[in-house]
C-alpha atoms as one frame of an Amber mdcrd trajectory, in Angstrom:
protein
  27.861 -38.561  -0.374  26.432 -35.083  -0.405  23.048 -34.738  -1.750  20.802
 -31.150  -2.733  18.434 -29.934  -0.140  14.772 -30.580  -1.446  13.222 -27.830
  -3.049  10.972 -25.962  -0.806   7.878 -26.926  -2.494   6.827 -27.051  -5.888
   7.787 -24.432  -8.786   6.189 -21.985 -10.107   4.311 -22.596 -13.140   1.546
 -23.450 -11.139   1.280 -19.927  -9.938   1.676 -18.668 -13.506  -1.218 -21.270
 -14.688  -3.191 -19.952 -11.580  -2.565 -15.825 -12.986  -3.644 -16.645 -15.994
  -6.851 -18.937 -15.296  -7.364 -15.946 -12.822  -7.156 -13.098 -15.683  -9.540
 -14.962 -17.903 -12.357 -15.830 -14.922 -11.894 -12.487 -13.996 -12.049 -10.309
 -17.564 -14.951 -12.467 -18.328 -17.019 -11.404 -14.860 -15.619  -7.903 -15.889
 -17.217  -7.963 -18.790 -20.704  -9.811 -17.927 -21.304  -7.550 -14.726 -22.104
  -4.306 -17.073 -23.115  -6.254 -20.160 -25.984  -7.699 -17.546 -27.206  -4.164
 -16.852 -27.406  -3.163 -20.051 -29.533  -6.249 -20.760 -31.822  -5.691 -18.046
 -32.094  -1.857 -19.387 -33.218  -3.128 -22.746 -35.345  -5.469 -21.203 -37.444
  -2.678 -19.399 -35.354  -2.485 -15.831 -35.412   0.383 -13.965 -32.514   1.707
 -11.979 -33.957  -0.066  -8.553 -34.446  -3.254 -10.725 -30.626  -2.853 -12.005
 -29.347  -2.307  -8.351 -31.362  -5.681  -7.231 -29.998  -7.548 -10.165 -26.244
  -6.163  -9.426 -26.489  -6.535  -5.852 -27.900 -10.318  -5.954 -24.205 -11.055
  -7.391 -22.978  -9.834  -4.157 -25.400 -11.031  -1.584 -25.937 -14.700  -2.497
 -22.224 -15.661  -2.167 -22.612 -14.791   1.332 -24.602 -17.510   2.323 -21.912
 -19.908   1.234 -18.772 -18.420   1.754 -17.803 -19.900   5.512 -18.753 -23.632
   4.321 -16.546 -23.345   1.074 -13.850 -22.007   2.978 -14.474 -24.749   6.162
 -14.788 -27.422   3.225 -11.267 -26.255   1.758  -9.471 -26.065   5.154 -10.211
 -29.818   5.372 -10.241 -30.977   1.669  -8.145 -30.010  -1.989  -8.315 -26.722
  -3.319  -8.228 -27.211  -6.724 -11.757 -28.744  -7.151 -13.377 -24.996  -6.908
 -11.400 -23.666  -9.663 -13.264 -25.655 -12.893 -16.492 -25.947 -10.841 -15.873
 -21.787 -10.547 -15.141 -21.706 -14.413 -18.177 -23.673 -14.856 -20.507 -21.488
 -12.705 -19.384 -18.283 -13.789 -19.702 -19.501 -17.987 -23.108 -20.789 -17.036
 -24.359 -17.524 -15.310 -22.999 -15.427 -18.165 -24.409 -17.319 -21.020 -27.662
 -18.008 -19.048 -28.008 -14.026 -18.481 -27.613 -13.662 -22.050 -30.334 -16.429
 -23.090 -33.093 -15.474 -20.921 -35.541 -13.156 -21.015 -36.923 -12.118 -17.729
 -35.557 -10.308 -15.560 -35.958 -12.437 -11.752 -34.063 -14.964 -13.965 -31.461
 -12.536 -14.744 -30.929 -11.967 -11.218 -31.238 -15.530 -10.257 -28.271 -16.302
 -12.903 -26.382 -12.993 -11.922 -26.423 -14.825  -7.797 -24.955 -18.214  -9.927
 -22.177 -16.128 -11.300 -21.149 -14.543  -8.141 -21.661 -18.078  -6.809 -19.042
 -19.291  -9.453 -16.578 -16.425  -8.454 -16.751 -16.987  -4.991 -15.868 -20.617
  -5.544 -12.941 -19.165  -7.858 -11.514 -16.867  -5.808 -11.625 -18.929  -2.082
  -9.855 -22.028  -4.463  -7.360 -20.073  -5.686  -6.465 -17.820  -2.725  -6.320
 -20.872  -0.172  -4.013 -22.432  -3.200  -1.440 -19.825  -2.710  -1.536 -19.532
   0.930  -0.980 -23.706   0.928   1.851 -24.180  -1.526   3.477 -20.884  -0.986
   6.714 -20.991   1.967   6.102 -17.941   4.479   8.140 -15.853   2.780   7.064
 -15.914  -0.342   2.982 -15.570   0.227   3.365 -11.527   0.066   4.977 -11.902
  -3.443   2.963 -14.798  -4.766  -0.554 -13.228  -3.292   0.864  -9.869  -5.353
   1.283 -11.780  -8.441  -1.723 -13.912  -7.902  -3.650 -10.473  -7.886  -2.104
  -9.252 -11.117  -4.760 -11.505 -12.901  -7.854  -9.598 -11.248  -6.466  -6.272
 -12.380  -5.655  -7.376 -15.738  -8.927  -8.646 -15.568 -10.351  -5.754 -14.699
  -8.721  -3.839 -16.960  -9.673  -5.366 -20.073 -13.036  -7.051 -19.000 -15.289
  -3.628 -19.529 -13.161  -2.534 -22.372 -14.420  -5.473 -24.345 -17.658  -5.186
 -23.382 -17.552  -1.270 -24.541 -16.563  -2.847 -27.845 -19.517  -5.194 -28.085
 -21.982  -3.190 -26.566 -23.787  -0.871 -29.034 -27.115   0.709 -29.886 -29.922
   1.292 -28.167 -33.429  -0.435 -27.702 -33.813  -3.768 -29.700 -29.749  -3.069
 -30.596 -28.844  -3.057 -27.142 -30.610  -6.134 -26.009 -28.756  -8.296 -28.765
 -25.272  -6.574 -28.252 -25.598  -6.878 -24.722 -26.790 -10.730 -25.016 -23.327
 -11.514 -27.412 -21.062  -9.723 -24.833 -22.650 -12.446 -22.072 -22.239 -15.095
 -24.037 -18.506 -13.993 -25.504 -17.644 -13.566 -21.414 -18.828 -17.108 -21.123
 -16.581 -18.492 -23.863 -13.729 -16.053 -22.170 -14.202 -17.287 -18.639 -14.136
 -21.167 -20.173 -10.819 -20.726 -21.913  -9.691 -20.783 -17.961 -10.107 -24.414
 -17.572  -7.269 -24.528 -19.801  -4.853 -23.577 -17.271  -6.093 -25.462 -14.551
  -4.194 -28.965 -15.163  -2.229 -30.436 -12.413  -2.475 -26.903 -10.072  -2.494
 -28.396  -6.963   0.687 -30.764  -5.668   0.338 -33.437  -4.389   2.408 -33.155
  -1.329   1.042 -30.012  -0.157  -2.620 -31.541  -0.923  -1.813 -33.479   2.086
   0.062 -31.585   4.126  -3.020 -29.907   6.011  -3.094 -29.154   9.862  -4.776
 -32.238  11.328  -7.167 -29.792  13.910  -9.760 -31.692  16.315 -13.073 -30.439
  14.928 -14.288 -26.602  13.246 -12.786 -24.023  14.540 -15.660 -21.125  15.791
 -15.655 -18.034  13.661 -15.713 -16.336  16.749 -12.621 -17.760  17.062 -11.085
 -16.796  13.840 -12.298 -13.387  14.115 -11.103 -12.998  17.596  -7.458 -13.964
  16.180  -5.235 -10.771  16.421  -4.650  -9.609  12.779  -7.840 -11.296  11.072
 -10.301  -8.225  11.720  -7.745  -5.519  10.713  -6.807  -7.589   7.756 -10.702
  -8.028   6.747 -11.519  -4.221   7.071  -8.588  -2.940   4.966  -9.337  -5.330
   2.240 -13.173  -4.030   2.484 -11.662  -0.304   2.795  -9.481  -0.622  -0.768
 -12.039  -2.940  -2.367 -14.521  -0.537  -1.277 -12.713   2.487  -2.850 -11.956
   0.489  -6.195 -15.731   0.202  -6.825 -17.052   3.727  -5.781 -14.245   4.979
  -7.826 -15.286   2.446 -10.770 -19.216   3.325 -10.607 -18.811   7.397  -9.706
 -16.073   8.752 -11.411 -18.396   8.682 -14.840 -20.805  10.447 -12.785 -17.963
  12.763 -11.467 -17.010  13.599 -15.423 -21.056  14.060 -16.101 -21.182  16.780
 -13.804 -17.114  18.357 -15.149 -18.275  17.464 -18.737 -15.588  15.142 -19.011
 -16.476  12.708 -22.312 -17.069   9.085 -20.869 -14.390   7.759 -23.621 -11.859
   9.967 -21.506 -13.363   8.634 -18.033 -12.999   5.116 -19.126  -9.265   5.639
 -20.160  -8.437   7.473 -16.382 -10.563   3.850 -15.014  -8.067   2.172 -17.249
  -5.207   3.927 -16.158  -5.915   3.396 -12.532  -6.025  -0.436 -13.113  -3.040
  -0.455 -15.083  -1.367   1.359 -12.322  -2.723  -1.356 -10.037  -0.916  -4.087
 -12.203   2.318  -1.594 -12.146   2.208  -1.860  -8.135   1.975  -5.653  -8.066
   4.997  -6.163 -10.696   7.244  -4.563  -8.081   5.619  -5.310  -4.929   8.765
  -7.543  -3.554  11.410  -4.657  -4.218   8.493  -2.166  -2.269   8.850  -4.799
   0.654  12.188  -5.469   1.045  12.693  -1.380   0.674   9.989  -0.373   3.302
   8.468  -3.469   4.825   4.917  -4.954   4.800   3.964  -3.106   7.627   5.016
   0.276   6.407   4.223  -0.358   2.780   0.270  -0.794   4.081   0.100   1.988
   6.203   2.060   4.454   3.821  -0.259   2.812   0.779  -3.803   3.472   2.683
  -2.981   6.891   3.977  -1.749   7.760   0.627  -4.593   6.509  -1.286  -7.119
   7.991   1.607  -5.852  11.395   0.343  -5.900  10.843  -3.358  -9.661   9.334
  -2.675 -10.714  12.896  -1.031  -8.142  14.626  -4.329 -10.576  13.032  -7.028
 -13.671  15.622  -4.967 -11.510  18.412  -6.023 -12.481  20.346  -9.350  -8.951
  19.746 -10.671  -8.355  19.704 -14.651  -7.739  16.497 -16.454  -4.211  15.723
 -16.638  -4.272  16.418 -13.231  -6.736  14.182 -12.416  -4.937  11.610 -14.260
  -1.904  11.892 -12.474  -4.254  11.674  -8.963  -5.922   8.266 -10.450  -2.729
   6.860 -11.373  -0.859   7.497  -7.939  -3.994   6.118  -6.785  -4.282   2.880
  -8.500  -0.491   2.287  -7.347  -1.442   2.472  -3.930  -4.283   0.810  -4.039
  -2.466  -2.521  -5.248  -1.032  -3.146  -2.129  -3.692  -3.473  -0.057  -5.100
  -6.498  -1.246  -2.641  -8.986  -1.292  -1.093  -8.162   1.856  -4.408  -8.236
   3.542  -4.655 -11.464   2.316  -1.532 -12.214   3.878  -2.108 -10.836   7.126
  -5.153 -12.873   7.281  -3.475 -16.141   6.678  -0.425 -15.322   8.822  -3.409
 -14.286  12.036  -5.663 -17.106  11.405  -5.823 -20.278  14.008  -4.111 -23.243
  12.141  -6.535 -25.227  10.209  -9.035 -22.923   9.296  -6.880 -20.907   6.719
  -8.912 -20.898   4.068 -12.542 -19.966   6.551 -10.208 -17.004   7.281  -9.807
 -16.010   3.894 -13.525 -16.892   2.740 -14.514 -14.398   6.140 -12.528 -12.042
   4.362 -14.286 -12.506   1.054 -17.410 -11.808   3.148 -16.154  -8.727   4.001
 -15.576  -7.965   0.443 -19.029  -9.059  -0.824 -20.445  -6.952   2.101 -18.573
  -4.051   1.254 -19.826  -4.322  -2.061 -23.226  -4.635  -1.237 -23.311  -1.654
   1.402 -20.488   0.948  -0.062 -22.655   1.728  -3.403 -25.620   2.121  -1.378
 -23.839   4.726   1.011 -22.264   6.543  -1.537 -25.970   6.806  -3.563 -27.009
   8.219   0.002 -24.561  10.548   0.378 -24.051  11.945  -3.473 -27.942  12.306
  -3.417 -27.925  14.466   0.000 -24.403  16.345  -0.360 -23.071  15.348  -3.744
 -21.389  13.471  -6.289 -17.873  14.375  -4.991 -18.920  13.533  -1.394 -18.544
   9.769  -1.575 -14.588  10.238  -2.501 -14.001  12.039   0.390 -15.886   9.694
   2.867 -13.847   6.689   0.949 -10.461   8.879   2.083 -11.520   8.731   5.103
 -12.133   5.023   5.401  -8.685   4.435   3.909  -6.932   6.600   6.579  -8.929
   4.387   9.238  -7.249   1.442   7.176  -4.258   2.884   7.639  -4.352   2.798
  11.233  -5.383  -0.582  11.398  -2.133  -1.113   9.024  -0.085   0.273  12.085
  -1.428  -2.771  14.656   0.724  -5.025  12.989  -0.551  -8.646  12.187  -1.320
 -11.410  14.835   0.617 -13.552  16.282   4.158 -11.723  17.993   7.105 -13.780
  18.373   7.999 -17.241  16.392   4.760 -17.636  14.092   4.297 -20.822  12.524
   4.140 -18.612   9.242   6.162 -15.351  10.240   9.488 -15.822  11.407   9.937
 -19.815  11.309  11.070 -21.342   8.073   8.866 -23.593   6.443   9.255 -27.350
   5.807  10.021 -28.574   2.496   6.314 -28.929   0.912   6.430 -25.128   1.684
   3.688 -25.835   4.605   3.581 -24.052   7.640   5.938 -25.256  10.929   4.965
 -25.649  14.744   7.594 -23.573  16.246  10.605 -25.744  18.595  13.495 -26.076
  19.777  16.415 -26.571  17.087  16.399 -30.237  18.460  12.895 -31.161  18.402
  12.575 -29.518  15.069  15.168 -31.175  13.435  14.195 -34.786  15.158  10.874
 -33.930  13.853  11.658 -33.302  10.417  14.172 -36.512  10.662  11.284 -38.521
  11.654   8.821 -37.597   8.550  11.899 -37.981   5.937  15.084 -40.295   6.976
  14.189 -42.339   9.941  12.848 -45.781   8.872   9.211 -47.106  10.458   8.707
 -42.768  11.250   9.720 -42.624  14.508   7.988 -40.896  17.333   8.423 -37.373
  17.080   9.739 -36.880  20.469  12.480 -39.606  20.404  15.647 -37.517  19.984
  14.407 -34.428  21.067  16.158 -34.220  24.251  19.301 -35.344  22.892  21.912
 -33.832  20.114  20.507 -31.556  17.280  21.620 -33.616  14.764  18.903 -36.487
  13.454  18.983 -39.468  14.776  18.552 -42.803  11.645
């Protein structure tokens, strides 16, 4: 009697869940991260004392990111997600609540803390219970939920956010504690995300593996410096471009519709990211993407009108959605087996880093040469990107998550021999007792039980 080939892994409503839970955590730290300036304005910051405040959201995360990502390669994924939900709600209502401002830093740290936490669960989430082939398209749609995010996140908190003086501290103080109740409506889609087979499916590995090791990999550094190239760009663009329409008398209600515009373009890029691949390839589809968007970057510098602008922004956003998820691929598909998910939190290092330093740079450079200088040093770092792009992504020949299928939980394979492999798989599913692994290899492809 014939019977149906297992489904490689499990479906995909928990990658739907996952967009969704991802959209809400990430429109709520959207909408706290300016809401928590503002607040610190009305509480008598000044513009050193905001940069501290926004900067301790990137620079505490650092401390933590290897462990979590060390504690995922050898543990679930899904515990980070509610205690990220939790972290970020409790920074944002916190920040809202108090009234100093080293506590508004300390609680702006907690809800980078509780992002980190969100965004290494979720990432190593995909790269476990998605089959090779499909991490490029499921990292694409798991991104959709940032830029949606980030698309509505500081529209909301325009909404709220009124007055000045007294007015601004309490409108500022209810858009913190509205992004709290946003982020918590997350937990809602977080039942039953992670699958039980694939939660223990992980690579059994002898001990840590170095991060010298992981960033000696081929593929994990070039990976980690694009993503920290186009996440760079997204936040210059994001913090200068109002300072771009200050100086072209551009009204800020236009500038934040052109920021809108490039995010939506962003989400516009992900939809149809799998079409883009199979039409160019990954490889080409990054390298094309960051040379493209490393000559929009230096376009925005030029005194251009504003439809044209818009059109520039637009383009831009579009090819700035690729970079992201297939740098997150590239890392996972480079990285030593078992330490995933340390690969991916290195990456988010990279991020935070960029964070930290880009803003200052660009302050550095707009101060000395101008406000339309930072754009053009951004294009630049993109075209670097896209050379890295053109170095192709670790491992050549049969990878255990490039060319070689993946086993039915959707978890990566060791490459073999057509016998071995399918005595192997034989042993874990049909063969009574589990036989050795080795016991048919040497003789006929077909298993043996």
């Amino acid at each position: 009697m014939m019977t149906g080939r297992p489904r490689p892994g499990p479906g995909r409503g928990w990658l739907l869940r996952l967009v969704i839970a991802f959209a809400f955590a990430q429109g709520a730290v959207s909408m706290a991260r300016p809401a928590v300036s503002y607040r610190a304005l009305a509480l008598g910051a000044d513009e050193t004392a905001v940069g501290v405040i926004a900067g301790v959201y990137a620079l505490l995360p650092l401390f933590v990111a290897v462990p979590l990502g060390r504690r995922t390669d050898h543990g679930r994924c899904a515990p980070l997600l509610p205690l990220g939900v939790l972290l970020i709600s409790g920074g944002c209502a916190l920040s809202g609540l108090v009234s100093s401002l080293p506590a508004m830093a300390a609680w702006s740290g907690v809800m980078g803390l509780g992002h980190l936490c969100f965004v290494i669960g979720a990432q190593s989430l995909v790269a476990r219970q998605s089959a090779p082939h499909e991490q490029d398209r499921n990292f694409g749609h798991f991104t959709i939920g940032a830029s949606l995010g980030q698309l509505i996140g500081p529209i909301a908190a325009g909404a709220l956010i009124s007055g000045q003086g007294g007015a601004l501290g309490r409108t500022s103080a209810l858009a913190l504690l509205v992004s709290a109740g946003v982020c918590a409506v997350a937990l809602t889609s977080l039942w039953r995300i992670e699958h039980r087979r694939t939660a223990g499916t992980r690579p059994r590995t002898d001990g840590k593996v170095p991060v010298r090791t992981i960033l000696g990999a081929r593929g994990v550094p070039a990976g980690i410096l694009i993503s920290m190239a186009v996440l760079s760009a997204t936040d210059i663009l994001t913090a200068y471009l109002p300072v771009v329409g200050e100086h072209r008398s551009i009204a800020p209600a236009t500038v934040g519709l052109l920021l809108s515009l490039r995010a939506a373009a962003t989400i516009a890029c992900r939809l149809v990211m799998t079409p883009l691949l199979r039409l160019l390839g990954r490889r080409a589809l990054l390298t094309t993407s960051c040379l493209l968007a490393g000559l929009l970057c230096a376009g925005v510098a030029l005194p251009v009108s504003v439809p044209v602008l818009a059109v520039i922004l637009a383009v831009l956003g579009f090819c700035l959605g690729v970079g992201q998820p297939l740098s997150m691929t590239t890392v996972v598909r480079a990285a030593p087996d078992g330490a995933r998910s340390t690969a991916l939190a290195l990456r988010l290092t990279g991020n935070r880093l960029g964070q930290v330093a880009a803003p200052a740079a660009a302050g550095l450079i707009a101060g000395a040469v101008g406000v339309a200088a930072p754009f053009v040093l951004l294009g630049v770092g993109l075209v670097g990107a896209a050379g890295l792009g053109l170095r192709g992504e670790g491992r050549t020949g049969p990878s255990p998550t490039g060319s070689e299928p993946a086993d039915e939980e959707g978890t990566k394979t060791e490459p073999a021999p057509v016998g071995e492999a399918l005595s192997d798989r034989s042993s874990r599913r049909s063969a009574p007792g589990g036989c050795p692994r080795d016991r048919h290899a040497d003789r006929s492809p077909r298993s043996g039980g």
